[in-house]
C-alpha positions in Angstrom: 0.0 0.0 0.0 1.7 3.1 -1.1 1.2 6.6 0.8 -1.7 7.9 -1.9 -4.0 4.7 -0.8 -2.9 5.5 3.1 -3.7 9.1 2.6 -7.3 8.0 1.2 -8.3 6.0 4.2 -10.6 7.6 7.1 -9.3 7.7 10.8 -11.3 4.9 11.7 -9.8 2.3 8.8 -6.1 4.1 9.5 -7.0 2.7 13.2 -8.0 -1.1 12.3 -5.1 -1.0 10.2 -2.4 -0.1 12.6 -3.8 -2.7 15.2 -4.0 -5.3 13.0 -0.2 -4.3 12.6 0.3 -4.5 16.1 -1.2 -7.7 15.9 1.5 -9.4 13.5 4.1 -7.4 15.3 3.5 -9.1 18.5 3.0 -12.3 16.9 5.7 -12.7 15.0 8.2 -11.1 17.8 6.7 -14.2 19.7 7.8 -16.6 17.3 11.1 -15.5 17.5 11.7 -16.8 20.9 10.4 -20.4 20.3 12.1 -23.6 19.3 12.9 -24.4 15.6 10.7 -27.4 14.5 12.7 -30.4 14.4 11.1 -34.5 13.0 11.5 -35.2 17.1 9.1 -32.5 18.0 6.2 -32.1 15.2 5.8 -33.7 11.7 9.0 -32.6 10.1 9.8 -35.0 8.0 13.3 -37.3 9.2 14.7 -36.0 6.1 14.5 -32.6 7.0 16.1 -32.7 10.1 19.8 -31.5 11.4 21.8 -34.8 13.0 23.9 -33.8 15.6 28.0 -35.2 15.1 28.8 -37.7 17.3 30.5 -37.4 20.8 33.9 -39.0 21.0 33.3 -42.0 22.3 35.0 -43.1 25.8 37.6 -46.3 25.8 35.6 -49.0 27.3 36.7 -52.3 28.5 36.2 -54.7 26.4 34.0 -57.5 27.4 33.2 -60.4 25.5 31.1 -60.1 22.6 28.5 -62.6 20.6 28.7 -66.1 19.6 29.7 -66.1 16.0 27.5 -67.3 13.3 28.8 -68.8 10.2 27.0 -69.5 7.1 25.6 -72.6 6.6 26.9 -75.4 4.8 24.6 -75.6 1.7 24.0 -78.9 -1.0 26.7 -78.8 -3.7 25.3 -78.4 -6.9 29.1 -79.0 -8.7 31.7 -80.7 -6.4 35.6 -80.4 -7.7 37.9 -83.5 -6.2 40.9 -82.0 -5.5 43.1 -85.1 -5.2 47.6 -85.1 -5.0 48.9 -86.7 -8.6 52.3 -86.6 -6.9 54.5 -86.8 -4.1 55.3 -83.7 -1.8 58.1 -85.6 -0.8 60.0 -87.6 -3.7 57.7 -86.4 -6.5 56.6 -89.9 -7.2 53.1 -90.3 -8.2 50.1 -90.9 -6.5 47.6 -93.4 -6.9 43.9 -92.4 -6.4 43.2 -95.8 -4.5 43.4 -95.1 -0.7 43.1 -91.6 -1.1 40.5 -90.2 1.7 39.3 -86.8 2.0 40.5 -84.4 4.5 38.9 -81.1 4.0 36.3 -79.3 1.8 35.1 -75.8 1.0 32.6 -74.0 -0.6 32.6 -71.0 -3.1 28.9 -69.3 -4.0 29.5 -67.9 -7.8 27.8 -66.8 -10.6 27.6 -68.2 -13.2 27.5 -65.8 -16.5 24.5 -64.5 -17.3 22.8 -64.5 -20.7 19.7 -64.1 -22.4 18.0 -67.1 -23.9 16.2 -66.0 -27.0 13.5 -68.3 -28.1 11.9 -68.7 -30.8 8.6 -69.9 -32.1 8.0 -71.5 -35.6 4.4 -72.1 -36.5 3.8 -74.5 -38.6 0.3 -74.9 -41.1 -1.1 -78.1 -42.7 -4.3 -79.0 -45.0 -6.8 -81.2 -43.8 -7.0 -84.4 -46.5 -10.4 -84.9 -45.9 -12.2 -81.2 -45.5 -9.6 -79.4 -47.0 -9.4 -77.1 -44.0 -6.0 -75.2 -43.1 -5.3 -75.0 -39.8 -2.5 -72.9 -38.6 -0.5 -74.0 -35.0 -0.8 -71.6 -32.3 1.9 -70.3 -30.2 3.0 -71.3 -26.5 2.4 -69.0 -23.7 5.2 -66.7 -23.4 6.1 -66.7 -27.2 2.9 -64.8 -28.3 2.9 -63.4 -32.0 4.4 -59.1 -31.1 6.0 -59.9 -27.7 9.4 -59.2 -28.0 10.6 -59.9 -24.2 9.7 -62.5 -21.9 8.2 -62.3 -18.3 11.2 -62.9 -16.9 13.4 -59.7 -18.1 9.9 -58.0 -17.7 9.6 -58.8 -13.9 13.3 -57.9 -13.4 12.8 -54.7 -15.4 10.5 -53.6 -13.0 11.5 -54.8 -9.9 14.8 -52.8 -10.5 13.1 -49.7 -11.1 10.8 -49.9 -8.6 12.2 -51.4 -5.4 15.8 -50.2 -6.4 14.9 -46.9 -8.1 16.7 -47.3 -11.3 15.9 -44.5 -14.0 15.3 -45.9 -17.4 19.1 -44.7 -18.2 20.1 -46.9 -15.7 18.2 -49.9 -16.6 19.7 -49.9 -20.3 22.6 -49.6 -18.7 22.4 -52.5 -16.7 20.2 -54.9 -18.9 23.9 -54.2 -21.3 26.5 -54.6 -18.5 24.7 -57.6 -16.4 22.2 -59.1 -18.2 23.6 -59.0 -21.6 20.4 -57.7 -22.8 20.2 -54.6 -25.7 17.2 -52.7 -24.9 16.2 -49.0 -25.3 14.3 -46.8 -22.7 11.5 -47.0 -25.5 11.8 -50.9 -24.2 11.5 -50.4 -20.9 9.0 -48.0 -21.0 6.7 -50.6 -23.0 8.0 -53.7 -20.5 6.6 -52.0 -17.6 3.4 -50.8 -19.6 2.6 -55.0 -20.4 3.4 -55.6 -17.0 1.4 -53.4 -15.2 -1.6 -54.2 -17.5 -0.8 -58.0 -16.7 -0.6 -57.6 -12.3 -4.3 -55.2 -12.4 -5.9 -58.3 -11.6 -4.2 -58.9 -8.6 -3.7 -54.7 -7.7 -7.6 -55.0 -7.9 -7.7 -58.0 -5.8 -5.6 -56.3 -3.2 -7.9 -53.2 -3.2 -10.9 -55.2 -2.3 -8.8 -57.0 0.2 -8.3 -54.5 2.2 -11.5 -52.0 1.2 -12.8 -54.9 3.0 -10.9 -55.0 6.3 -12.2 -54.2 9.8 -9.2 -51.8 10.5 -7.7 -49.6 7.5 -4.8 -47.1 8.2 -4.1 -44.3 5.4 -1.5 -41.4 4.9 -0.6 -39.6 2.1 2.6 -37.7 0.7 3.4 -35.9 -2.5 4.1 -37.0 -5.9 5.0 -35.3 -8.9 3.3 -36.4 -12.2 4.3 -34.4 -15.7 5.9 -31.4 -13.7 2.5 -31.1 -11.3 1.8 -31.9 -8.0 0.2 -34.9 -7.2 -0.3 -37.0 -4.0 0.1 -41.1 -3.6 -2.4 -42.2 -1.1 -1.8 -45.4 0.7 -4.7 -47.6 2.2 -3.7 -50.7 4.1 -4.1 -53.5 6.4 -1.9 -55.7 8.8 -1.4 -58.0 5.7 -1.9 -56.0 2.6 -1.3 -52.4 1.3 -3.4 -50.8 -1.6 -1.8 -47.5 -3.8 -3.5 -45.0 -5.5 -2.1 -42.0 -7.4 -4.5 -39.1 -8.0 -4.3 -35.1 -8.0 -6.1 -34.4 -5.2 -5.3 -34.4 -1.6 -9.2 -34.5 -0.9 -12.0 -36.6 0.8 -12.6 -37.6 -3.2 -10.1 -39.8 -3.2 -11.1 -41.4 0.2 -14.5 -41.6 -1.0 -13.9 -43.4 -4.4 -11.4 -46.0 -2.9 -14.4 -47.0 0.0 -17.0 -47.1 -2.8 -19.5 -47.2 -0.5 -17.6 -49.2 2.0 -17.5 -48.0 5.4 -14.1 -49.8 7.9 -15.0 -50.1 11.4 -11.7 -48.4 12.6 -10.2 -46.0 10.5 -6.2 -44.9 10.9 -4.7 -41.4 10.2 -3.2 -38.3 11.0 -5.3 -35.5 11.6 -5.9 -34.8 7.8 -9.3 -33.3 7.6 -10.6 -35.4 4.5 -9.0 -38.7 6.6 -10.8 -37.5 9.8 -14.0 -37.0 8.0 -13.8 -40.6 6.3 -16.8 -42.9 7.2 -16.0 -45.0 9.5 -17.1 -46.6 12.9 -14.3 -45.5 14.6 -10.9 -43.2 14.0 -7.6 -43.8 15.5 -5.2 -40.6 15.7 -2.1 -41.6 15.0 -0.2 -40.9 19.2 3.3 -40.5 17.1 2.3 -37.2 15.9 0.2 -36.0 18.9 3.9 -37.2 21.2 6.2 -34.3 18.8 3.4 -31.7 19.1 3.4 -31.9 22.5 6.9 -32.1 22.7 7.1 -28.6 20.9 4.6 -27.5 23.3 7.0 -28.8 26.1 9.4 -26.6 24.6 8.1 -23.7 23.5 5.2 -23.0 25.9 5.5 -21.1 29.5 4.9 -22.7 32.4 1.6 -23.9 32.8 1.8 -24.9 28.9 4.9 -27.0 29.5 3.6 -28.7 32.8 0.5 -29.4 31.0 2.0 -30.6 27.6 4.6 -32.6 29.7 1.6 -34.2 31.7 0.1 -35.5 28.7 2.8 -36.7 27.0 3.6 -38.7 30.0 0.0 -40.1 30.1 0.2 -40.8 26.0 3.1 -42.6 26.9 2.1 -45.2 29.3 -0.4 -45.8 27.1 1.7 -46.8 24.1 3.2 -48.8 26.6 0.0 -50.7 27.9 -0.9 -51.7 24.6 2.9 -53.2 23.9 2.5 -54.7 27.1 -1.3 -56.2 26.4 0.0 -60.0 26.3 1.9 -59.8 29.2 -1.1 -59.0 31.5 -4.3 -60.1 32.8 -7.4 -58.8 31.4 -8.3 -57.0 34.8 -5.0 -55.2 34.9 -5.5 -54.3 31.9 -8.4 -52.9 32.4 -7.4 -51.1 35.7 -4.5 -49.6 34.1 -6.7 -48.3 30.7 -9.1 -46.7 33.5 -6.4 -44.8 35.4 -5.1 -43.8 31.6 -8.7 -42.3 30.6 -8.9 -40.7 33.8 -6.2 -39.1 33.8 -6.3 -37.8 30.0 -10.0 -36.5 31.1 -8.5 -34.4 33.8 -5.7 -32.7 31.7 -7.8 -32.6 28.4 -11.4 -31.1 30.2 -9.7 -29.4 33.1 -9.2 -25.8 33.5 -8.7 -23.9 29.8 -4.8 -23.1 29.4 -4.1 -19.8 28.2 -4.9 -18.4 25.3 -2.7 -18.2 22.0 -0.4 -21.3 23.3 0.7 -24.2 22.0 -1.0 -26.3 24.7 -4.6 -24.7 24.2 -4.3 -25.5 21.2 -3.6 -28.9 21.7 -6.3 -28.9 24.9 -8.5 -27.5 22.3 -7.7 -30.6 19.5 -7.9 -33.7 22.1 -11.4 -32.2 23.4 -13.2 -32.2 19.9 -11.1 -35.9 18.8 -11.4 -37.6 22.7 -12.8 -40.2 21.1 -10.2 -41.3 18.7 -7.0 -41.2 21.2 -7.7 -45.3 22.6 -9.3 -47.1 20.4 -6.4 -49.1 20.7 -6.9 -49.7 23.9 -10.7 -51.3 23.6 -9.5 -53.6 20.1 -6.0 -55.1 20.5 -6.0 -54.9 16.2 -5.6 -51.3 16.4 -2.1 -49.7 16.4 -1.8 -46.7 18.6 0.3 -45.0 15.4 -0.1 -44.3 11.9 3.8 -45.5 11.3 2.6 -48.8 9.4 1.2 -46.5 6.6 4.3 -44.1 6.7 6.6 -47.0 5.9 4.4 -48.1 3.6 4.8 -44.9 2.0 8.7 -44.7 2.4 9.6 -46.3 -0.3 7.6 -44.3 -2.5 9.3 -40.8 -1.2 12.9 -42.9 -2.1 12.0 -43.4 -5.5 10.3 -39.6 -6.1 13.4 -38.2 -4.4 16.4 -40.3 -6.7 13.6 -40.4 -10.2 12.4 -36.6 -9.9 8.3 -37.7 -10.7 6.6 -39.4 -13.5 6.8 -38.1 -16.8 3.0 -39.6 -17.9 -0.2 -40.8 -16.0 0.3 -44.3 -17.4 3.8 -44.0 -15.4 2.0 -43.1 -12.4 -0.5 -45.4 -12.1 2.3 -48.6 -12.9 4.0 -47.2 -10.3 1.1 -47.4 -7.5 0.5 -51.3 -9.3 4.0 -52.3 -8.6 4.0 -50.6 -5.5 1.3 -52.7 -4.1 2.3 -55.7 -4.8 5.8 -55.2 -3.8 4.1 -53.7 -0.5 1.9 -56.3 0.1 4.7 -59.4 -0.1 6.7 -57.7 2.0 3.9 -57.5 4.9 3.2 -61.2 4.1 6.9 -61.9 4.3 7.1 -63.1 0.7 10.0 -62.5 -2.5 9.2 -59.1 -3.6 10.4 -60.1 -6.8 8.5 -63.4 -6.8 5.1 -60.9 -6.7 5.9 -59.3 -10.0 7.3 -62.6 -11.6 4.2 -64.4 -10.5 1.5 -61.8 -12.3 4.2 -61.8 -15.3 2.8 -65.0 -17.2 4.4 -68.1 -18.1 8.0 -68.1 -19.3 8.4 -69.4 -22.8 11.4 -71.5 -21.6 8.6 -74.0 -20.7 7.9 -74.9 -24.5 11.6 -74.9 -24.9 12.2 -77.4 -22.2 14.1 -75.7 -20.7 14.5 -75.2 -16.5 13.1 -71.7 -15.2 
């Protein structure tokens, strides 16, 4: 606002404006005395955070360590007789007769590795009776246009999804390791087939867990053609279902459920995941421990004797459900009562003072009591959202080393890989097994040929 527009204004407007002024003023000369945000005190991402150098570290005494584990012997699949021909004495030769072994070895190698290239003829003959030509069809895997098999197609993909290998990269070891010439064009159109091949089972996983009693979600940002987008991530103890999409909105939530509505539902305090239909939310306690460990730290006195208090009680729930096998059900129950008690008192006590850190968290636990201990009445409820952020962990790896997806189609094979890859790891399976298994046959069956 220049000093024409200032000298336009009345007294009364030349008033409001000064105090709201003020207003900043004090606010911002507030700010300046509190603690920098840090990923141990609010949701500052790990990545974002200052580590601290190391102490030098004291000379201990040293005590003895762990038993040593060796690696286990394993079958031989060649074994190499390594027998004397001659004396180390004399030099006179050695007969094999009498010899007896005395040690053994082993060596786990490589053998080279090659492509196989296999090829189909089709052959055609007449019927001598009808007159009918009838033309042989191909073997699964060795379909008329497919150039590369299910098995480079599967390791194409796992590469560049688990081990976030750009398509340069890819070429460049298809050449150097595998032996295989291939373009980025190639790749691009391996990972096209493959992801149309695994939406079966990306579907299937989707129902699986639009399904479940308990569902956790989170969301972070993506980057698709140079715009912002966000991968959402729904999931279950046992499965984990990706979507891409360019909204960070309830839509998303909404056209995943269809209609479906979890019993439990796990977040962060995301509006649209707040607002999701379910029976029952769960706030994720990881994030509500930092903000009221910034609270603990920036706050005065009352805020940081409140914030601490709660923290405290957050944490000794955390710890009853970890502890939930260990004891009876009527100390269990006796130590979740003095839990809610006590988070009643500190959360509908007295109101803290205004424009603090703690009121504001007072303020949140009062409208979302309800969510904090689920946990604590269904032992398949996690007290933290962190199941969903490692699902999601991966993903941020490969935005942060590929820079985004350069198409849609890119996008959405990513989130198909991504669950499947997600999924076998929860059910402790071979990641890479998941994408071979949706690949198709291998045409090294019609070959005879070992796979």
């Amino acid at each position: 606002m220049d000093r024409d527009a200032l000298a336009a204004l009345s007294r009364e407007e030349l008033v409001e404006l000064v105090l709201g002024l003020a207003a900043r003023v004090a606010e911002l000369e507030a700010r300046l005395g509190e603690p920098p945000k840090t990923p141990g005190n609010s949701s500052v991402p790990p990545s974002a955070g200052v580590k601290a150098n190391r102490a030098e570290r004291r000379a201990r005494r040293r005590r003895g360590g762990h038993d040593g584990i060796s690696r286990r012997r394993q079958a031989p699949d060649v074994i190499v007789r390594c027998r004397p021909a001659r004396c180390a004495g004399c030099g006179a030769g050695l007969p094999v007769a009498g010899q007896r072994r005395v040690g053994r070895s082993q060596v786990v190698e490589l053998p080279p590795v090659r492509p196989v290239v296999v090829e189909a003829w089709r052959y055609a003959a007449r019927c001598r009776g009808c007159g009918a030509r009838t033309v042989a069809e191909a073997p699964a895997g060795l379909e008329p246009g497919r150039t590369f098999g299910p098995g480079v197609e599967a390791t194409v993909a796992y590469l560049h999804e688990r081990h976030h290998l750009g398509y340069e990269r890819l070429v460049e070891v298809c050449r150097d390791v595998l032996g295989l010439a291939v373009s980025e064009g190639a790749v691009a159109g391996m990972l096209a087939r493959l992801a149309e091949r695994a939406r079966p089972a990306y579907d299937a996983i989707g129902a699986e867990v639009r399904a479940g009693p308990v569902v956790h979600s989170d969301e972070t940002s993506a980057r698709v053609q140079g715009r912002n987008w966000w991968q959402w991530v729904f999931g279950t103890p046992d499965a984990s279902y990706h979507v891409l999409a360019p909204s960070r909105g309830g839509d998303v939530i909404d056209a995943f459920l269809a209609g479906a509505g979890p019993e439990v539902w796990g977040s962060d305090l995301w509006a649209p995941q707040v607002l999701t239909p379910a029976e029952r939310h769960q706030l994720c306690l990881g994030h509500q421990l930092r903000d009221l460990t910034y609270a603990v730290e920036a706050d005065g006195p009352e805020g940081r004797a409140w914030a601490g208090a709660l923290r405290h009680v957050f944490g000794r729930a955390v710890r009853l459900h970890h502890e939930r096998a260990q004891v009876g059900p009527a100390t269990f129950a006796r130590r979740r009562a003095l839990i809610e008690h006590a988070t009643d008192r500190l959360v509908f006590g007295p109101p803290l003072a205004p424009a603090t850190n703690a009121r504001r968290l007072q303020q949140r636990y009062r409208a979302h009591r309800d969510s904090l201990y689920v946990f604590l009445h269904r032992d398949d409820v996690e007290p933290t959202n962190n199941a969903a952020e490692r699902d999601l962990r991966n993903s941020v790896i490969h935005r942060k080393v590929t820079g985004g997806y350069r198409s849609r189609w890119g996008a959405e094979a990513s989130a198909i890989f991504t669950t499947l890859l997600a999924t076998a790891r929860k059910r402790g399976e071979n990641a890479y097994a998941a994408l071979r298994a949706v690949a198709g046959p291998s045409p090294l069956h019609a070959a005879g040929m070992a796979t």
